[in-house]
C-alpha positions, -999 to +999 in steps of 0.1 A: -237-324+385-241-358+373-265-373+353-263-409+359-288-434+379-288-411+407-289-378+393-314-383+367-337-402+396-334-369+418-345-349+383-373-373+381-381-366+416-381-331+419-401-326+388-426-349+404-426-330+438-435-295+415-403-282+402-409-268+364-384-280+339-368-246+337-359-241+373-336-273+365-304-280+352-278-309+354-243-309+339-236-345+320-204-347+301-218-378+283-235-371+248-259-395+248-261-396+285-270-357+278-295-362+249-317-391+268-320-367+296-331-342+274-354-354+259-367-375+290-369-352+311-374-322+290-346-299+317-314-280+306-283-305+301-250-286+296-221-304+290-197-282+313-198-275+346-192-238+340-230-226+334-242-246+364-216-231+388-228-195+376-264-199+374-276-226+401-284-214+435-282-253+448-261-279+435-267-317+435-228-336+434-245-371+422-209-385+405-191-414+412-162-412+439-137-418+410-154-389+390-153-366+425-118-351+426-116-340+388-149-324+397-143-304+429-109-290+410-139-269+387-157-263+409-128-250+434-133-214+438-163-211+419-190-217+447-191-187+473-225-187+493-241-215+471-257-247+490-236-273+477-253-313+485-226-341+480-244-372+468-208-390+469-205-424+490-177-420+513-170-383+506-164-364+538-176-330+545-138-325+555-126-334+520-154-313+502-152-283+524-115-284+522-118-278+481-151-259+479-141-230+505-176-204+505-198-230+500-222-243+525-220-274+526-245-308+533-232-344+527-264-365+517-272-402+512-305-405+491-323-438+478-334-442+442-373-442+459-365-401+454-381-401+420-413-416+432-410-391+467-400-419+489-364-417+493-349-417+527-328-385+524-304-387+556-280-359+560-250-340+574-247-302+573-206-289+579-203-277+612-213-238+611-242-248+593-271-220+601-305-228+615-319-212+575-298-230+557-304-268+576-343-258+572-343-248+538-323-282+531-349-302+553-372-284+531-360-296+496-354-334+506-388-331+526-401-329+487-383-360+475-390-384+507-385-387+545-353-360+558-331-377+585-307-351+599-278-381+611-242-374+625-215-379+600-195-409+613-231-428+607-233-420+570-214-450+555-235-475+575-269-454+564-254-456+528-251-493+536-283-497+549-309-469+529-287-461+505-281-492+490-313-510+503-335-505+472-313-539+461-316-558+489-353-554+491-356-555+449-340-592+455-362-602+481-391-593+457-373-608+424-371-643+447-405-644+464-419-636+423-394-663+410-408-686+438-444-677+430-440-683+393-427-721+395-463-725+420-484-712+390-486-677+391-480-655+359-445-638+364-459-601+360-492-607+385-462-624+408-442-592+411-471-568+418-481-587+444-448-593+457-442-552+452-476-546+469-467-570+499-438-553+505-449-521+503-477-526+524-453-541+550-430-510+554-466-488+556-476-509+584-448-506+609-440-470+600-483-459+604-491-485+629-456-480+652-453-519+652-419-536+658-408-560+629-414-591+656-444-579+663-460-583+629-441-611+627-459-626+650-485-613+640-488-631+603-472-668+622-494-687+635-485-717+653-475-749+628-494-725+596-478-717+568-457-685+575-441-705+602-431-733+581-419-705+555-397-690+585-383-723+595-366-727+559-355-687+561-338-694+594-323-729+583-305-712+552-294-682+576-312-656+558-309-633+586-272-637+593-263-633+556-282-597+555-265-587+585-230-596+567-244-579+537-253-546+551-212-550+571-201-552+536-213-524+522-205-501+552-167-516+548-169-504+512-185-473+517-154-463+539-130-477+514-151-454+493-137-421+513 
């Protein structure tokens, strides 16, 4: 339910992890919203909510919290025994399993890096949740990225910090290219090597088990370049001002509920 940035980036993603175009369908109530996906994507886009409640065996929630209530009133009563996965920032399985009674429930906070299989997909199952249905869940997000079964009260601080981190690390990238490009380097070579770098840098301390201070380290060395990089990083309070960032966020995400 939900065709917007996130719901057409999970499409994108399951089509990619093997999913055929007819085993899909997303509800979008906007007509040209509806049409792009269409013919994008090449699924089934119905504009009620109706056919999706009868036919899907899963269903994705990927609207925005303002769009959420007006949503769970159709879908109230509708849901018995389906696998219903709320996408919503700051919706509580409390709130959702209070209006989708019969449904099994999982609160979910994917990253757009879904479509590419990428995403950290952390998640909540309701309480009751059976050892099948937690599996077949782990299952489906295993296809779009890394599953990360989390307690609930940490989900608006994960939404804060995975959820939303795609921008944060998309304006580290945008300044290092912008930095690169008044030095001489052509804007477009800038950010692929920029993207690479920081791609390369996650692989590393995920595949190699190394602390961030560690490869730190690693790249400084003593009165070189990285260091006097650093030194301007840690004069502007880079560090700090992420940390107040990511606070932000989690405030908002709360708000959100």
């Amino acid at each position: 339910m939900g065709g917007g940035r996130l719901g057409s980036f999970l499409l994108r993603g399951l089509l990619r992890a093997g999913f055929s175009q007819g085993e899909l369908m997303v509800c979008e109530k906007d007509p040209g919203r509806a049409e792009a996906l269409s013919e994008q994507l090449g699924v089934r886009v119905v504009g009620r909510l109706d056919p999706l409640l009868e036919e899907a065996e899963v269903i994705f929630l990927a609207v925005k919290p303002g769009d959420l209530e007006g949503v769970l009133g159709e879908m109230e009563g509708k849901v018995r025994g389906k696998l219903v996965i709320s996408c919503v920032a700051g919706a509580t399985l409390r709130r959702l399993e209070g209006r989708l009674r019969g449904a099994r429930v999982f609160r979910l906070m994917p990253n757009l890096a879904c479509a590419v299989g990428e995403g950290v997909m952390a998640y909540t199952p309701a309480p009751g949740a059976g050892e099948e249905e937690r599996e077949r869940v782990r299952e489906l997000l295993g296809r779009l990225g890394a599953p990360v079964e989390v307690p609930e009260e940490r989900m608006n601080a994960i939404t804060a910090l995975s959820g939303s981190g795609p921008a944060y690390f998309s304006l580290v990238i945008e300044a290092l290219a912008e930095g690169a490009e008044e030095l001489g380097v052509p804007r477009e070579e800038a950010l692929r090597l920029a993207s690479q770098t920081a791609k390369g840098t996650g692989r590393m301390l995920l595949e190699l088990d190394l602390k961030p201070e560690e490869l730190v380290r690693m790249v400084a060395s003593p009165g070189g370049t990285t260091e006097a990089a650093l030194r301007e990083l840690e004069e502007g309070k880079v560090f700090e001002a992420f940390k107040r960032a990511l606070k932000a966020a989690c405030r908002r995400a709360g708000e959100l509920g």
